[in-house]
N, C-alpha and C positions, 0 to 999 in steps of 0.2 A: 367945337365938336370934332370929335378923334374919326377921320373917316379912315379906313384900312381895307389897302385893295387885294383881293385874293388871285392869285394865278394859279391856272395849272398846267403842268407840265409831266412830258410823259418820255421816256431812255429807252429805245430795246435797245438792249444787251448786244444782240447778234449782229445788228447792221450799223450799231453805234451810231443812231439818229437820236436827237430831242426835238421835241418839237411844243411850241405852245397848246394845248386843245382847249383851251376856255380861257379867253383871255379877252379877244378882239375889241369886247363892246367894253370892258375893264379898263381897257388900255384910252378907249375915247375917253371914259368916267374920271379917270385919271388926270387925261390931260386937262377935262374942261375945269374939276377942280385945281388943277395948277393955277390957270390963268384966274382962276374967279381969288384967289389967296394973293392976299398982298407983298406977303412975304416968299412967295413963288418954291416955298421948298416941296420937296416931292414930298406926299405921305408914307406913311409906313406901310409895307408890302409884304405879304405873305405865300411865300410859295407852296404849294402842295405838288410832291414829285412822286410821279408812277413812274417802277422799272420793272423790265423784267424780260423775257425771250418770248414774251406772249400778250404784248401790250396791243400788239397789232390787231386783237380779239376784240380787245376792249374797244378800241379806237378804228373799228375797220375802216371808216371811210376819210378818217386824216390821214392814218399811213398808207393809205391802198395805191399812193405814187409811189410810195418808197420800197418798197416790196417787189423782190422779182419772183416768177414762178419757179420751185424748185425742179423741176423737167427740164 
């Protein structure tokens, strides 16, 4: 069975951060099928990447550390 783990990941532009936003519970599912596979290789992964000078919109409360006030 082909399992394939999706990530996503999101770039602004202006402060030149990446950061993972939907990954975490991925990243457990990932691991437990590592260890359950005999042959211990990682599966196949797919990334989905948001950029842009305005990801911060999408993502307010991942980026809301990264972000200073402009004032």
């Amino acid at each position: 069975m082909l399992f394939l783990v999706n990530f996503v990941t999101a770039y602004h532009n202006l402060i030149k951060k990446q950061i993972i936003v939907d990954g975490f519970h991925r990243a457990v599912a990932l691991e437990s099928e590592i260890k359950g596979r005999k042959s211990k290789s990682i599966p196949p992964i797919r990334i989905w990447e948001c950029y842009g000078n305005l990801v911060h919109t999408i993502f307010p409360f991942e980026f809301s550390h990264l972000m200073k006030p402009l004032y």
